[in-house]
DSSP file (Angstrom, degrees, kcal/mol; ACC not computed):
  #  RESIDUE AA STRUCTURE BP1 BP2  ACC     N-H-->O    O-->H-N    N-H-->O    O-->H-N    TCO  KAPPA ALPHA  PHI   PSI    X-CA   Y-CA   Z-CA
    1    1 A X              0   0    0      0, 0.0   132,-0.1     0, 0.0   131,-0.1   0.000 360.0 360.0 360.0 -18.4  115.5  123.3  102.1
    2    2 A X        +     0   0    0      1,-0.2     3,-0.4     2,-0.1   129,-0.0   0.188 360.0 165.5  27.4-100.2  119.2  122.7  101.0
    3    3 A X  S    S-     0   0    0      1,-0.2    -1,-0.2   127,-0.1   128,-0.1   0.703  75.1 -80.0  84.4  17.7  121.3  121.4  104.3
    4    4 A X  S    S+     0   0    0      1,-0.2     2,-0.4   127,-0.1    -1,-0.2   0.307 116.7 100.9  59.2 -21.0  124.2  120.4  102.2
    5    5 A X  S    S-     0   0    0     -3,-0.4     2,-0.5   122,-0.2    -1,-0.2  -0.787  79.1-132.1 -95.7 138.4  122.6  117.2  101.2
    6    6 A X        -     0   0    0     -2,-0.4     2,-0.2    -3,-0.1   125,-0.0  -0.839  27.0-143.4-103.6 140.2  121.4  118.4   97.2
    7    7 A X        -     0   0    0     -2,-0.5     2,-0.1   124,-0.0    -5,-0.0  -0.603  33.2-157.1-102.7 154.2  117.9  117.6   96.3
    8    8 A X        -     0   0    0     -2,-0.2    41,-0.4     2,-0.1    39,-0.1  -0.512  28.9-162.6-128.5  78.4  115.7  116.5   93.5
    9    9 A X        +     0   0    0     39,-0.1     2,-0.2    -2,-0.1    39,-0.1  -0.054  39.8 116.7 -43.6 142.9  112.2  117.9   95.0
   10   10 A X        -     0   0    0     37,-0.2    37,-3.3     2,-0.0    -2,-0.1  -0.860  67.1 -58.7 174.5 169.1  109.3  115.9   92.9
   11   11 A X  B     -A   46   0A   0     -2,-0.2    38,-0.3    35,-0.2    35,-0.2  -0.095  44.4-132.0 -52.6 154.6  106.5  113.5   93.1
   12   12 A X    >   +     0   0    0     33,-1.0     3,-1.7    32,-0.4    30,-0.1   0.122  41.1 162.2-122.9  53.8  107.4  110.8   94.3
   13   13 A X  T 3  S+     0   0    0      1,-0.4    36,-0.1     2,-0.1    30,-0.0  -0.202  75.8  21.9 -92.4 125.4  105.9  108.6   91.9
   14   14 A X  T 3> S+     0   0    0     -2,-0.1     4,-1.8    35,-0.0    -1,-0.4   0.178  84.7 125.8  96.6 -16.2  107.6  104.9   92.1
   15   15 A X  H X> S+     0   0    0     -3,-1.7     3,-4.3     1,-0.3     4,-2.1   0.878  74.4  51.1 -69.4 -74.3  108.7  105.9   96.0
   16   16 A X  H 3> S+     0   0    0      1,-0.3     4,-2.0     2,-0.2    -1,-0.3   0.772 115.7  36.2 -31.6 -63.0  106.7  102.5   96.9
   17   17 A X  H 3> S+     0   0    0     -3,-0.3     4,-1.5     2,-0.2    -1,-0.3   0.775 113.4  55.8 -75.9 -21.1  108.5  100.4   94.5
   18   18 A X  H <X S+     0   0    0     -3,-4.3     4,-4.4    -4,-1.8    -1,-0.2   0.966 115.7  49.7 -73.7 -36.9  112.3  102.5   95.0
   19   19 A X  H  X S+     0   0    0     -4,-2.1     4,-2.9     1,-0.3    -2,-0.2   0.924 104.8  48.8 -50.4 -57.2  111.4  101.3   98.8
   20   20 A X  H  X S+     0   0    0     -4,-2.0     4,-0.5     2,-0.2    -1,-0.3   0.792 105.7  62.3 -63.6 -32.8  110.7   97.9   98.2
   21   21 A X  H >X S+     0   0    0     -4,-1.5     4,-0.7     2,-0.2     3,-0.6   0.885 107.8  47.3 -30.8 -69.9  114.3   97.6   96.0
   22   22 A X  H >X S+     0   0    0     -4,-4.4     3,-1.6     1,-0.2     4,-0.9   0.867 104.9  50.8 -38.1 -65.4  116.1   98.4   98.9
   23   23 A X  H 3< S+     0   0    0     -4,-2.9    -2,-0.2     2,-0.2    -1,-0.2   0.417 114.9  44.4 -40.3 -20.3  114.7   96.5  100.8
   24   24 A X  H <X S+     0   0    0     -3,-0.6     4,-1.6    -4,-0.5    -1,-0.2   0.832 112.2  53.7 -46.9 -60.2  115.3   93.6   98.2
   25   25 A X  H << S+     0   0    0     -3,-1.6    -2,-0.2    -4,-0.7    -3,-0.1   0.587 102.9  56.7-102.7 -21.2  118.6   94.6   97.6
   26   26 A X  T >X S+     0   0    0     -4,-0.9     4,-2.9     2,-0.1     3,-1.6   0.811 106.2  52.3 -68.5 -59.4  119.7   94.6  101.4
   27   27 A X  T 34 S+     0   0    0      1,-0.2     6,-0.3     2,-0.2    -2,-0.2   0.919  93.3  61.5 -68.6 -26.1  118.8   91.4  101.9
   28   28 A X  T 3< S+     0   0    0     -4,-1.6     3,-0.2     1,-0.2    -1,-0.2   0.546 103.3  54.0 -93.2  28.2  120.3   90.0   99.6
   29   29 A X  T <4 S+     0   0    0     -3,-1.6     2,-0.5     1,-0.3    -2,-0.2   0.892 123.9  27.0 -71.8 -51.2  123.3   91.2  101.2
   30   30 A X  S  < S+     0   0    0     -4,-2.9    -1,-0.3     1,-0.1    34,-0.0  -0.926  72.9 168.0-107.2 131.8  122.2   89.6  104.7
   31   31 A X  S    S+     0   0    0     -2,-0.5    -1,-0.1    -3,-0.2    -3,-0.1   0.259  78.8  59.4 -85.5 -28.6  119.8   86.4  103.6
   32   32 A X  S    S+     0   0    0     -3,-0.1     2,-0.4    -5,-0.1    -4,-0.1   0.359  89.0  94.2 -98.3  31.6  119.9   85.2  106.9
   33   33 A X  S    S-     0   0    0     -6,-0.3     2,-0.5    39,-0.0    39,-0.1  -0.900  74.2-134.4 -99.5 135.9  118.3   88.4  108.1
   34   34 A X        -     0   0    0     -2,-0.4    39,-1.2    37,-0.3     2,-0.6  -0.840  22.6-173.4 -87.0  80.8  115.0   88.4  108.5
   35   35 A X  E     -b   73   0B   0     -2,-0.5     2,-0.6    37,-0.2    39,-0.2  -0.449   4.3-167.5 -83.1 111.0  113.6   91.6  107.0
   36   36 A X  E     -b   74   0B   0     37,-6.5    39,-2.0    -2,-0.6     2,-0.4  -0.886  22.7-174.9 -97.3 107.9  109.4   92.2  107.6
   37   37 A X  E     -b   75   0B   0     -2,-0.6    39,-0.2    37,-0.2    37,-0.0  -0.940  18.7-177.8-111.5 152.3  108.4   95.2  105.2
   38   38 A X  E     +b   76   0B   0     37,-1.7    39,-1.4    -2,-0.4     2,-0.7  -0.510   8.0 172.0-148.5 109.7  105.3   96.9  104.8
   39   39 A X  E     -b   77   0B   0     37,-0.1    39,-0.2   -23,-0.1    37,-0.1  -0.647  13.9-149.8-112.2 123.6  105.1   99.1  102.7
   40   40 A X        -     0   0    0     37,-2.6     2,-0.6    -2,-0.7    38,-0.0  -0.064  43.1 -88.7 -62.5 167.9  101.8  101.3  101.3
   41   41 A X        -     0   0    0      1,-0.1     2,-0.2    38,-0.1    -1,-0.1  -0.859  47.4-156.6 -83.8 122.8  101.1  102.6   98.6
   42   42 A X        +     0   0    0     -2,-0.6     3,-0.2   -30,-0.1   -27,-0.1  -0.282  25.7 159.2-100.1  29.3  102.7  106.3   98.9
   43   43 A X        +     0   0    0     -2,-0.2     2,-2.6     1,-0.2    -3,-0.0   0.012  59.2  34.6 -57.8 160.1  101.1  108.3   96.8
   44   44 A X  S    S+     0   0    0      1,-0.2   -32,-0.4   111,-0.0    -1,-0.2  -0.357  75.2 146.7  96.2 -64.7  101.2  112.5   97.5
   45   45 A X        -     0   0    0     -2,-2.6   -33,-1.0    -3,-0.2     2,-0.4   0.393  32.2-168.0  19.7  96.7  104.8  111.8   98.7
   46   46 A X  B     +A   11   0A   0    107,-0.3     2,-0.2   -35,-0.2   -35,-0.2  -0.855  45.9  61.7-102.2 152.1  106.7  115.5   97.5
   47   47 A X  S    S-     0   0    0    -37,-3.3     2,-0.4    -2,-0.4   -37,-0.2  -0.638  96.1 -29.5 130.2-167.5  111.0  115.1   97.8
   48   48 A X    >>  -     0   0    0     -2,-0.2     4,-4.6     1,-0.1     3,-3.9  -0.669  43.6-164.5 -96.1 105.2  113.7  113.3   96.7
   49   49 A X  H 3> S+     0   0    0    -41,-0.4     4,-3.3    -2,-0.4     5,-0.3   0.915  93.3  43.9 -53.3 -44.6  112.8  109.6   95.6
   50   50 A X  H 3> S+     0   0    0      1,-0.2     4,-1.0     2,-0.2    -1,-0.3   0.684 115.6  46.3 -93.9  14.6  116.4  108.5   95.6
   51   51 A X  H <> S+     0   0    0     -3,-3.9     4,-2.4     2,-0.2    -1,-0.2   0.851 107.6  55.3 -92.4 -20.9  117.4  110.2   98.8
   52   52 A X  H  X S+     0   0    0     -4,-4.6     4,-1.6     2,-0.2     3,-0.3   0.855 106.8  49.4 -77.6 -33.3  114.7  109.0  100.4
   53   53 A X  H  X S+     0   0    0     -4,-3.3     4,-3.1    -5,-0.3    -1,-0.2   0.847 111.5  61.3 -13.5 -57.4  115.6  105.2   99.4
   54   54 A X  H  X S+     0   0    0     -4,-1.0     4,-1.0    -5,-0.3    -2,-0.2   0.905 100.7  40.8 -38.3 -60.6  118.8  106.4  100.7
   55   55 A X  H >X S+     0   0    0     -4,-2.4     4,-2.0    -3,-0.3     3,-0.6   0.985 113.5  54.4 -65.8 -51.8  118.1  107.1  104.0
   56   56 A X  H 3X S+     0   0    0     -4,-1.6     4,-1.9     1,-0.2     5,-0.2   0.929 111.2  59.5 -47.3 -27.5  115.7  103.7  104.4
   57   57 A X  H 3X S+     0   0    0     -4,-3.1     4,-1.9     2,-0.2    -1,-0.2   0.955 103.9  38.9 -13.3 -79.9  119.0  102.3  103.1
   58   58 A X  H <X S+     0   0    0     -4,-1.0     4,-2.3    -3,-0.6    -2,-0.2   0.917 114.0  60.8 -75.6 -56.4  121.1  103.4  105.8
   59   59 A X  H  X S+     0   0    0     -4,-2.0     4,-1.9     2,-0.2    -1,-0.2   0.836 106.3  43.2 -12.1 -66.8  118.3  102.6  108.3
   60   60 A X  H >X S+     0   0    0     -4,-1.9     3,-3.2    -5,-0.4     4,-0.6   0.917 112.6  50.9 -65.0-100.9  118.1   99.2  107.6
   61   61 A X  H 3X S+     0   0    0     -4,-1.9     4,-1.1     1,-0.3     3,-0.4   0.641 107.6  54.5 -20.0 -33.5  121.7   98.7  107.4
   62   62 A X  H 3X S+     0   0    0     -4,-2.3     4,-1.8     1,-0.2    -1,-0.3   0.930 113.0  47.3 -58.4 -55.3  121.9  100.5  110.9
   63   63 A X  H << S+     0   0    0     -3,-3.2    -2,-0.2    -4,-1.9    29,-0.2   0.350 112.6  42.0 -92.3  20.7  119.5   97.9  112.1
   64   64 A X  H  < S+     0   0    0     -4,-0.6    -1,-0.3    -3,-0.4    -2,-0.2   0.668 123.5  43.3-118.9 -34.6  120.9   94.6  110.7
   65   65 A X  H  < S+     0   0    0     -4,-1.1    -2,-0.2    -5,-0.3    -3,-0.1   0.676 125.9  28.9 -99.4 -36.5  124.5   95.9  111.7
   66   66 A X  S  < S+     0   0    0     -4,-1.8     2,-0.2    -5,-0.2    27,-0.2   0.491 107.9  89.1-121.1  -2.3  123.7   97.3  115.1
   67   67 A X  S    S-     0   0    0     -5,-0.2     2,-0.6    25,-0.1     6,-0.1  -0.562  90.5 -72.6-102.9 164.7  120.5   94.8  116.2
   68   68 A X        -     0   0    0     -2,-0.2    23,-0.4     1,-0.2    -1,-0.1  -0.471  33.6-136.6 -60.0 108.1  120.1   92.0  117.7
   69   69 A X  S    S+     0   0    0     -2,-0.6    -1,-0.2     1,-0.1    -2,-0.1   0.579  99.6  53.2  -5.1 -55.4  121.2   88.9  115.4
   70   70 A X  S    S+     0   0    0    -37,-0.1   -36,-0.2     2,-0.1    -1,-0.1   0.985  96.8  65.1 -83.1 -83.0  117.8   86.9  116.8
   71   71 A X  S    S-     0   0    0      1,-0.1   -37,-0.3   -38,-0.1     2,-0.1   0.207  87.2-101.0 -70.8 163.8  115.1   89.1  116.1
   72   72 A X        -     0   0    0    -39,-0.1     2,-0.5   -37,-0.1    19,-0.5  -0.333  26.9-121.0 -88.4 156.4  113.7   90.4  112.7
   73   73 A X  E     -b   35   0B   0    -39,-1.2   -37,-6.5    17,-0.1     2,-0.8  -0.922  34.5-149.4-106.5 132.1  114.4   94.1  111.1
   74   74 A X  E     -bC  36  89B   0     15,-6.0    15,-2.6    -2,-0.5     2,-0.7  -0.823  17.6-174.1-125.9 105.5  111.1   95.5  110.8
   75   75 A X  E     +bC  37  88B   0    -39,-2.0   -37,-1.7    -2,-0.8     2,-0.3  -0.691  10.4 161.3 -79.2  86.1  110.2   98.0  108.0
   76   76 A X  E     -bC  38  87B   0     11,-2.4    11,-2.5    -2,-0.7     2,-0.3  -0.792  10.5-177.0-128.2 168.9  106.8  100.1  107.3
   77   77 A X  E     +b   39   0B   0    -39,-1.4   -37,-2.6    -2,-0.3     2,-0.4  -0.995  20.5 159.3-144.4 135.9  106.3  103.2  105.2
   78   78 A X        -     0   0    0      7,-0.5     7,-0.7    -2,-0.3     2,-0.4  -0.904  42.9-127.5-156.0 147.0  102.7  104.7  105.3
   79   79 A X  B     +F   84   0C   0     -2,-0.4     5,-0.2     5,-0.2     2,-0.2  -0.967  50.8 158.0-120.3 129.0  100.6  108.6  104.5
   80   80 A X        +     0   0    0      3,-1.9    -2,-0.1    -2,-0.4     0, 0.0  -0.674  65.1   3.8-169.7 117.6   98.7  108.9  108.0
   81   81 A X  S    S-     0   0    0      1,-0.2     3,-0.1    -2,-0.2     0, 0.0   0.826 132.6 -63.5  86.7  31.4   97.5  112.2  109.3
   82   82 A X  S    S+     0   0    0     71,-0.1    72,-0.8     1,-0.1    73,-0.4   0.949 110.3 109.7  46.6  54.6   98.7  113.7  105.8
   83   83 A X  E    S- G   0 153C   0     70,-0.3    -3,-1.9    71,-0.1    70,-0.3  -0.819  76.2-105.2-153.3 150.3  102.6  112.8  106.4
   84   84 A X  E     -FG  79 152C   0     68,-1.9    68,-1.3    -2,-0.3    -5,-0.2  -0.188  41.3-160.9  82.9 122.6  105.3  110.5  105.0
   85   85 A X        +     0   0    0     -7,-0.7    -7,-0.5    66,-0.2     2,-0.3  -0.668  15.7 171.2-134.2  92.8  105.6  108.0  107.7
   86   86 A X        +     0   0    0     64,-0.4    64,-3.0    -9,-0.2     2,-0.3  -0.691   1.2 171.9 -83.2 142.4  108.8  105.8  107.8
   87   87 A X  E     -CD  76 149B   0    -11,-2.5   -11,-2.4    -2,-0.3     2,-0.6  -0.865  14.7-176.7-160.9 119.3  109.8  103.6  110.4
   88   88 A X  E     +CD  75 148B   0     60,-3.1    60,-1.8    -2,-0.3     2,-0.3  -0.899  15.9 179.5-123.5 116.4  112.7  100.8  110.9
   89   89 A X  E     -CD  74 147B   0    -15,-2.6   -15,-6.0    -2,-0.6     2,-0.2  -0.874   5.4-178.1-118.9 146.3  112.7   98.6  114.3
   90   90 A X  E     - D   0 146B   0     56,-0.5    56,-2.5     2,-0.3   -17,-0.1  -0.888  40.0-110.6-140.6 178.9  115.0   96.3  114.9
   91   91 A X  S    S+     0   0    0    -19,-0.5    54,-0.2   -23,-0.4   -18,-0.1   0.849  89.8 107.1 -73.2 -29.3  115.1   93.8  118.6
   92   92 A X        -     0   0    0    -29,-0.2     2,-0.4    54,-0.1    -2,-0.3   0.100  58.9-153.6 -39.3 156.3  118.4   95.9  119.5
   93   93 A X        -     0   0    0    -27,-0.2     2,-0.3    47,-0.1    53,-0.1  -0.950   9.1-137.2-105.8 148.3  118.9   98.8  122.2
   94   94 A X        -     0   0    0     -2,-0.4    48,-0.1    51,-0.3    51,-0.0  -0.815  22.6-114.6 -98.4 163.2  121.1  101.4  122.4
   95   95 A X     >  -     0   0    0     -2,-0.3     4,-0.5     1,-0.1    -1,-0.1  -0.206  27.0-118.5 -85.7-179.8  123.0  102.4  125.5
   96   96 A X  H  > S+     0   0    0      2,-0.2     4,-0.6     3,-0.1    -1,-0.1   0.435 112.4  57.7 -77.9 -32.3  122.0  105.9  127.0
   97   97 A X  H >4 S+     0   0    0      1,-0.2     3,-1.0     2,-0.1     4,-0.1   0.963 102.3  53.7 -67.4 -73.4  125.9  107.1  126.3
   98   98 A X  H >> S+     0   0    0      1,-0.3     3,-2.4     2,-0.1     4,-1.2   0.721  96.9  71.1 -75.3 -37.8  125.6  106.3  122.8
   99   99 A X  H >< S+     0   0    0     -4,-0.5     3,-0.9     1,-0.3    -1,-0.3   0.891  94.5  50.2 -46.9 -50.0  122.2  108.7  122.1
  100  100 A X  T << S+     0   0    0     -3,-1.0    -1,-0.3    -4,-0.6    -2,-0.1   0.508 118.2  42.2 -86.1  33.8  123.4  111.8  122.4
  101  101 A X  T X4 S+     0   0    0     -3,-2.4     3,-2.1    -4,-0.1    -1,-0.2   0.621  84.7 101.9 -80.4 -53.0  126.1  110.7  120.0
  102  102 A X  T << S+     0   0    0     -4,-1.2     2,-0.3    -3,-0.9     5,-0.2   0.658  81.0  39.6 -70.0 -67.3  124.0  108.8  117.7
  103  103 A X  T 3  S+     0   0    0     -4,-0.2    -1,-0.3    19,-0.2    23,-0.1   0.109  89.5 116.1 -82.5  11.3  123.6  111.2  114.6
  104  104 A X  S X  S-     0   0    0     -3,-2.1     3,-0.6    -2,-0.3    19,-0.3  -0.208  73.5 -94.9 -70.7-177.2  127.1  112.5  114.7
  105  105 A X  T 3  S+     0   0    0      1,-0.3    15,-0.2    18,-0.1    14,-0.1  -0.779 106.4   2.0-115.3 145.5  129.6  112.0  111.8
  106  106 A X  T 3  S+     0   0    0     13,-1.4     2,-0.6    -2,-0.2    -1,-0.3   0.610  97.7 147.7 123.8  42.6  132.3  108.9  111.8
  107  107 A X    <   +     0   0    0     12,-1.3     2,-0.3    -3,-0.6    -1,-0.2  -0.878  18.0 168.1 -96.9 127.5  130.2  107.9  115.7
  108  108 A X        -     0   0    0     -2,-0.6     4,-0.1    -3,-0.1     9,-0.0  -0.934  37.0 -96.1-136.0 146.7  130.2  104.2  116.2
  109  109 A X    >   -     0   0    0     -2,-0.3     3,-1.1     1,-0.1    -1,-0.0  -0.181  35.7-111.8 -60.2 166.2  129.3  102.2  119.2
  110  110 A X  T 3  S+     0   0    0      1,-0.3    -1,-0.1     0, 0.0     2,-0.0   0.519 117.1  47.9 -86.8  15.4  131.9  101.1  121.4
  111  111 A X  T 3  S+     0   0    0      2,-0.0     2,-0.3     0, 0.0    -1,-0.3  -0.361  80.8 140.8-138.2  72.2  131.5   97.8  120.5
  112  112 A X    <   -     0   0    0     -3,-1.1    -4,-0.0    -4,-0.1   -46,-0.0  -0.717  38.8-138.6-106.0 163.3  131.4   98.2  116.8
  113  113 A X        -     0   0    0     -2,-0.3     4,-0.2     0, 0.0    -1,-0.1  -0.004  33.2 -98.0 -85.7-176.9  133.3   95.5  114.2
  114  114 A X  S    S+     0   0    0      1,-0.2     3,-0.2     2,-0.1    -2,-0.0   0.491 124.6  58.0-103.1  11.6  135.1   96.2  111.4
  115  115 A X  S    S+     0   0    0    -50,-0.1    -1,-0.2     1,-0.1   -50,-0.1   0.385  86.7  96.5 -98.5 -27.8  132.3   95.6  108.9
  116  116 A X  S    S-     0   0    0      1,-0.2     2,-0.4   -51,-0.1     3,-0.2   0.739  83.1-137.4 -36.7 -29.8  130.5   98.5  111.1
  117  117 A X        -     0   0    0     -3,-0.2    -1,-0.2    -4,-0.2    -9,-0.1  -0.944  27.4 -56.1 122.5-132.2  131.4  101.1  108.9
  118  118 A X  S    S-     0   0    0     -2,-0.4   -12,-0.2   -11,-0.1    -1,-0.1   0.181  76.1-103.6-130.8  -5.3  132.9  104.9  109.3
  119  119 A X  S    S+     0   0    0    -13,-0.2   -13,-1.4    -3,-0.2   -12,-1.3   0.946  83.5 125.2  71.3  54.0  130.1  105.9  111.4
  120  120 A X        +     0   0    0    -15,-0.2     5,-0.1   -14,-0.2    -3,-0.1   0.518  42.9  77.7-120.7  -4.0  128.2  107.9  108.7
  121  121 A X  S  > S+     0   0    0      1,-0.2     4,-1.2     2,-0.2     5,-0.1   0.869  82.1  50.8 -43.5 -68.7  125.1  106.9  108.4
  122  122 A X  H  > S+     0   0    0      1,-0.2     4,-1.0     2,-0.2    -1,-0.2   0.681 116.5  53.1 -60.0 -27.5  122.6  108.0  111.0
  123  123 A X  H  > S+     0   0    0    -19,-0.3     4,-0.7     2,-0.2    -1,-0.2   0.592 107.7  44.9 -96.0  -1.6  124.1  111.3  110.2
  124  124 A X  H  > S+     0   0    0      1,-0.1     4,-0.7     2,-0.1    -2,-0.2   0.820 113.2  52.0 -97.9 -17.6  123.5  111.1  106.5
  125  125 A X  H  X S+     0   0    0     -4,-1.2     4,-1.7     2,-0.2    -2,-0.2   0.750 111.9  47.9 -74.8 -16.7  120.0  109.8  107.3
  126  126 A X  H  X S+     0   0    0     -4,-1.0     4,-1.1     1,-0.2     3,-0.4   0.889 112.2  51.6 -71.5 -77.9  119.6  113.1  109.7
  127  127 A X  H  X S+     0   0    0     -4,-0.7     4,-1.1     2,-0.3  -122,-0.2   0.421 108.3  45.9   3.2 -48.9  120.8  115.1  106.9
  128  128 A X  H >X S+     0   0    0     -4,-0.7     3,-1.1     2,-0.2     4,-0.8   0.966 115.1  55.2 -81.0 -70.7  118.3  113.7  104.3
  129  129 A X  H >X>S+     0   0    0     -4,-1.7     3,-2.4    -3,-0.4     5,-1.3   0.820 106.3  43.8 -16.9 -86.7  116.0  114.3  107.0
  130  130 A X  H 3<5S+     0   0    0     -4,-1.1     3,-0.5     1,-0.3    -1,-0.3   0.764 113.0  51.5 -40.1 -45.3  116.8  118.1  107.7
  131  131 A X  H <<5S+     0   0    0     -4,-1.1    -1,-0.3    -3,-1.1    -2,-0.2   0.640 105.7  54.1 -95.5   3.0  116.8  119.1  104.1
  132  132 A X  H <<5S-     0   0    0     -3,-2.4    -1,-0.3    -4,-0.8    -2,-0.3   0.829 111.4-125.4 -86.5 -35.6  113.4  117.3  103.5
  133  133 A X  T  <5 +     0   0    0     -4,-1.0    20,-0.3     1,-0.5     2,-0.3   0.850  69.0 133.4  74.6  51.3  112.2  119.6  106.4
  134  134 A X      < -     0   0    0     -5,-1.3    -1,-0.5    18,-0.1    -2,-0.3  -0.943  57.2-111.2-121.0 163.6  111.0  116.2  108.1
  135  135 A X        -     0   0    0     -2,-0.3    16,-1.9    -3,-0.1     2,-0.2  -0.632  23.5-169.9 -97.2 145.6  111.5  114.8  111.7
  136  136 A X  E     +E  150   0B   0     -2,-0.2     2,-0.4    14,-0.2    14,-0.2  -0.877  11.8 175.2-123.4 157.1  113.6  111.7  112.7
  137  137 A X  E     -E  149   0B   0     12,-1.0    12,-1.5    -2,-0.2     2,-0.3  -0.843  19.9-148.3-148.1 172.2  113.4  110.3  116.1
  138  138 A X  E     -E  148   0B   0     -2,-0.4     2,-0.3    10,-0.2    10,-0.2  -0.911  10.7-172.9-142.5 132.5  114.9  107.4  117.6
  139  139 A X  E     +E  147   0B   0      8,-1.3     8,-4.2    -2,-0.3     2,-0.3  -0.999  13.1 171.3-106.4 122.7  113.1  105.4  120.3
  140  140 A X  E     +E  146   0B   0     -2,-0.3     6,-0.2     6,-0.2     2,-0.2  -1.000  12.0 135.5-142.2 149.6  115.1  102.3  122.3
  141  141 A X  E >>  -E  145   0B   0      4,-1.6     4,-2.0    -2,-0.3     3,-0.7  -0.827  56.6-104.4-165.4 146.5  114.5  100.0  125.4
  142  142 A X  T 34 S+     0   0    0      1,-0.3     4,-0.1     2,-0.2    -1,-0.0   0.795 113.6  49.8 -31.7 -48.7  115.0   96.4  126.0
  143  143 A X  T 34 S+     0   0    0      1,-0.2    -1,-0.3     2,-0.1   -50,-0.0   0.803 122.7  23.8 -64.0 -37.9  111.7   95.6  125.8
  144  144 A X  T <4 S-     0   0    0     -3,-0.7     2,-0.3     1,-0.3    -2,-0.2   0.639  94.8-124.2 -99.0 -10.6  110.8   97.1  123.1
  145  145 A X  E  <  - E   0 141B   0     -4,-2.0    -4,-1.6   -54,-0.2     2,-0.5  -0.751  43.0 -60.2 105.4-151.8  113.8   97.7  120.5
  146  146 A X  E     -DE  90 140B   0    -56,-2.5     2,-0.7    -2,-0.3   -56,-0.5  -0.952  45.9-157.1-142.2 125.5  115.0  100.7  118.9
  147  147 A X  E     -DE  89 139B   0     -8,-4.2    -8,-1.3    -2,-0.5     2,-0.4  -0.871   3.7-163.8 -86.3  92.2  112.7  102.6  116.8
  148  148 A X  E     -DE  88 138B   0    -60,-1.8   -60,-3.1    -2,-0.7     2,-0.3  -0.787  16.1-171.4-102.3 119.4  114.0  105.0  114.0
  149  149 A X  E     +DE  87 137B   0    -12,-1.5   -12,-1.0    -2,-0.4     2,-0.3  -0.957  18.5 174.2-104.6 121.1  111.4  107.2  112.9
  150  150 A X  E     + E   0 136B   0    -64,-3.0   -64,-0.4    -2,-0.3     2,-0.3  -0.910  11.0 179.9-139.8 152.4  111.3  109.8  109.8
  151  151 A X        -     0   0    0    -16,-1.9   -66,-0.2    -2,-0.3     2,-0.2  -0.952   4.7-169.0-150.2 176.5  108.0  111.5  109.1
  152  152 A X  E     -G   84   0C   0    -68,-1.3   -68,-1.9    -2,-0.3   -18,-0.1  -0.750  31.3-111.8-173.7 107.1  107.5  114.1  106.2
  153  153 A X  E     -G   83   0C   0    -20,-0.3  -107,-0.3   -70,-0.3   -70,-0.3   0.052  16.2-148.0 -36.0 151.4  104.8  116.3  105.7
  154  154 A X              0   0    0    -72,-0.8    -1,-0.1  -109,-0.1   -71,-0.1   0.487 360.0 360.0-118.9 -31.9  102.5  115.1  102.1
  155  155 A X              0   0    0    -73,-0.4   -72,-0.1  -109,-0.0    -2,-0.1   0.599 360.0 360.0  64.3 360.0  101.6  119.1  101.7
């Protein structure tokens, strides 16, 4: 499945618990972020435990960075329909310029901070993505947020 990104295909035994770390370990970066996970138990799971931690990483951090201050970052991680189902919403939108942008290398909004980053993320979470052979989506609108989606087949 290569991509560039190098893999360590396995169970993915601990995945639940690598998830929940992050998720830990991001907040207590932000503490006054308000982080909602729920996360299943993930058994079947085949790929790479710590890339896939990676990308929910970089997610999150995309959605505390790039959402709306007010509102909660909202995590779940699931098997439904035999696939992998990750999913990070946060109250933010993104513009219509910036989508077909958004997974490119050192691409930042135009109203990004200096804490924003280099603008590598979303394309190291595609990346992770692509060599898993799983789909990422993004969904956004005012009403609803912006939805980042990864799904991954269980085999």
């Amino acid at each position: 499945m290569g991509n560039g990104i190098p893999l360590n295909i396995g169970d993915c035994d601990g995945l639940q618990e690598a998830l929940l770390h992050v998720i830990s370990e991001v907040q207590s970066v932000h503490p006054q972020r308000v982080i909602q996970a729920n996360i299943a138990d993930l058994q079947g799971v085949k790929g790479d435990r710590d890339r896939l931690a990676q990308l929910l990483s970089n997610l999150v951090a995309n959605a505390i960075h790039h959402g709306s201050q007010d509102g909660p970052v909202e995590v779940a991680a699931r098997i439904e329909h035999d696939h992998f189902k990750l999913t990070v919403k946060n109250a933010g939108q993104i513009s219509e310029q910036a989508l077909p942008r958004l997974f490119q290398p050192y691409s930042r909004p135009a109203t990004h901070t200096p804490q924003a980053g280099l603008g590598l993320g979303l394309y190291i979470v595609e990346q992770i993505a692509l060599a898993h052979g799983g789909e990422l989506s993004v969904s956004t609108s005012e009403q609803h947020g912006t939805v980042f989606s990864f799904s991954l087949p269980t085999l």
